[in-house]
Every structure is written in structure tokens, then in C-alpha cells.
N, C-alpha and C positions, 0 to 999 in steps of 0.2 A: 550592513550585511545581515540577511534573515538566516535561520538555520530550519531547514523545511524537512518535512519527513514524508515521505509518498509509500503508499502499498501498491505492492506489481505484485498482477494476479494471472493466472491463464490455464486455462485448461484446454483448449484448443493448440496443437503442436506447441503446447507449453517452452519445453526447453528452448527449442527455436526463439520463439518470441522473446521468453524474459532474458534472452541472450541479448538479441539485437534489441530492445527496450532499456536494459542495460549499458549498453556501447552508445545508446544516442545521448543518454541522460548526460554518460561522463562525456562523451564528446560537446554537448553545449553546458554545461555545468562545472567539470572537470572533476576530481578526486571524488569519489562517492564514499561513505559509510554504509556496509553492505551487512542484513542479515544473515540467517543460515535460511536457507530455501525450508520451507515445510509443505508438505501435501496435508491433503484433506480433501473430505467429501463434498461435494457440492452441497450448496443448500438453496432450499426454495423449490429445486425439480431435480427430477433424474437426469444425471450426465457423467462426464469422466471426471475425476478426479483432477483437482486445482494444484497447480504449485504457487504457494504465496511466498513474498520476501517483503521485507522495509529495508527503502534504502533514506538515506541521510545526507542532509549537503547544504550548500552554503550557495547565496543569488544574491544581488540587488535587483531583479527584477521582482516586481510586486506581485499579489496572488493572484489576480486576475491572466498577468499575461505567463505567468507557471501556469496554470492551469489551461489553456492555450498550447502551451509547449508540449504539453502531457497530451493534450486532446489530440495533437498532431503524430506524436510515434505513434498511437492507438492507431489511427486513418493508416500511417507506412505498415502497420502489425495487421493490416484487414478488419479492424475494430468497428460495425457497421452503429450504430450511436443511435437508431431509429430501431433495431433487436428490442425483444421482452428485456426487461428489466432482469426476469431471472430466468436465462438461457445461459447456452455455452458463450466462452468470451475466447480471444483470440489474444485479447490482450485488456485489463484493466489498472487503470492508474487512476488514484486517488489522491486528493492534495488531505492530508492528514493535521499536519500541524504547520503553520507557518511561525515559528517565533513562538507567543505565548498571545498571539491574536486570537480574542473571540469574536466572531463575523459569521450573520448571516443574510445574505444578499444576494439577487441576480442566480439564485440556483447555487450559492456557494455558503459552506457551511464548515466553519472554524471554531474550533475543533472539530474534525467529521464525527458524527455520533457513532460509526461503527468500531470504532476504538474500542469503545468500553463493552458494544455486544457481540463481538465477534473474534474466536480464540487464533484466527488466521490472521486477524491484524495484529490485535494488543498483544501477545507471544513476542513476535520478531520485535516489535519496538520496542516493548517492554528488555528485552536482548541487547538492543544497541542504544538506549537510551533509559538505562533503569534508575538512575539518580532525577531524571526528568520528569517534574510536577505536570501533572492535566493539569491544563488553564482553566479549567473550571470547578472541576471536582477537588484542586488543590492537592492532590495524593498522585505519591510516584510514581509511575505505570511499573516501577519491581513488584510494589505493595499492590497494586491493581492485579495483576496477572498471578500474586500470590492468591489473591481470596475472588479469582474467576472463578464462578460454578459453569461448569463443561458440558450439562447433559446433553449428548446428542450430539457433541460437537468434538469430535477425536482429530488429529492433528501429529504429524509427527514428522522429523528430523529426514534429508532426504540430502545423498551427496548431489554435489551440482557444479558442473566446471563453468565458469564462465568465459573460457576463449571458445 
């Protein structure tokens, strides 16, 4: 059994989405580890504002075919996979950590590198996973997320019902 961590991202009818993105994961996954929802600005272009989470959980299916499952609530979310790179998202799911696998192949990249550049990811995981070493870097994501430098990149705490 792998212990995987995915970033859900959305700024497009956000709440909607990371709702039902939510309800699919636990529905084919079952018990989730859920962060605190945060906003923040978009980066890369002008848009609305994201709501990010990491959630956490437990598979035997391998990262290829998670990563497939994640691609598929994206397509039910409206998620068009052929969009800029850095446009509005409807829904974004990222395979973050699988276990303590490093892999890079077929477009898939373990540990994702945006872990350590981005305060909307490393924050929530670093939250629900602070005793947890990067597989690469060997240091805690608490330690990680303590000595982030921010500029530019503001992020904060946002209620968020998930029924």
C-alpha cells in the first residue's frame, strides 16, 4: 500500500469543483487526509484567485494508473488538458508524492518539483505531512515550509465546507 499526496487546485467555480474532485477521490480511494483550503493569486497571468488543498491517502494502484484517475475527475471537472499551461483551471490535480518514489518518465515526475517552488503546494502538505522527508532533498516539508522565501507569493487560510 503506497501513501500518495495530490494538490487540488481551481480557480474556475473553485468551491464547486474541489467539492465534487473531493467526493470522487474518496469515493474511488476511500478515507482522505484533507488540508485547510488556502487561496492565492494566480501565477504566471492575470485571473481569479485559486483555491489550493493537499489531500493524502492510501492505493495499491501504481502512479501511472493514479495519475489516469486524477486525469479523469479533471475531464468530469471541465478540465480541457490541451489549455495554456498558465490559464484559468476548472480543476487541477497533481500526483505529488507517491511513497518516497523518485521517477521521472512518460511526462511524470516524482517528487513533482513544484513542492519546493510553490507556497500553495508545500504549505498544505507541509500541514498534513510535517514529520514527512522530500525524497530528495531529505529535509521535512515542516523544515521546508519553515525557511520558504514568499516573495510575491501571498496565500492564506480560507473556510471551506466540503458537503
Amino acid at each position: 500500500m503506497a501513501r500518495i499526496y495530490v494538490s487540488v487546485g481551481s480557480n474556475v467555480e473553485p468551491r464547486q469543483n474541489i467539492r465534487r474532485a473531493v467526493a470522487d477521490l474518496r469515493a474511488h480511494y476511500g478515507e482522505l487526509l484533507l488540508s485547510s483550503v488556502y487561496e492565492s493569486r494566480a501565477v504566471g497571468f492575470d485571473g481569479d484567485n485559486f483555491l489550493n488543498l493537499v489531500v493524502g491517502f492510501d492505493t495499491d494502484e501504481d502512479a501511472h494508473t493514479v495519475v489516469g484517475v486524477l486525469r479523469g475527475i479533471e475531464a468530469r471537472c471541465g478540465r480541457e488538458r490541451n489549455a495554456a499551461r498558465f490559464a484559468p483551471r476548472s480543476l487541477d490535480l497533481d500526483l505529488l508524492l507517491y511513497d518516497r518514489q523518485v521517477l521521472q518518465e512518460n511526462g511524470l515526475q516524482l517528487p513533482r518539483g513544484e513542492i519546493t517552488e510553490h507556497a500553495f503546494v508545500l504549505c498544505p502538505l507541509a500541514e498534513i505531512a510535517p514529520n514527512l522527508a522530500h525524497p530528495v532533498e531529505g529535509v521535512r516539508f515542516s523544515e521546508l515550509w519553515e525557511g520558504f522565501d514568499m516573495p510575491g507569493q501571498s496565500l492564506w487560510p480560507v473556510e471551506f465546507n466540503f458537503e
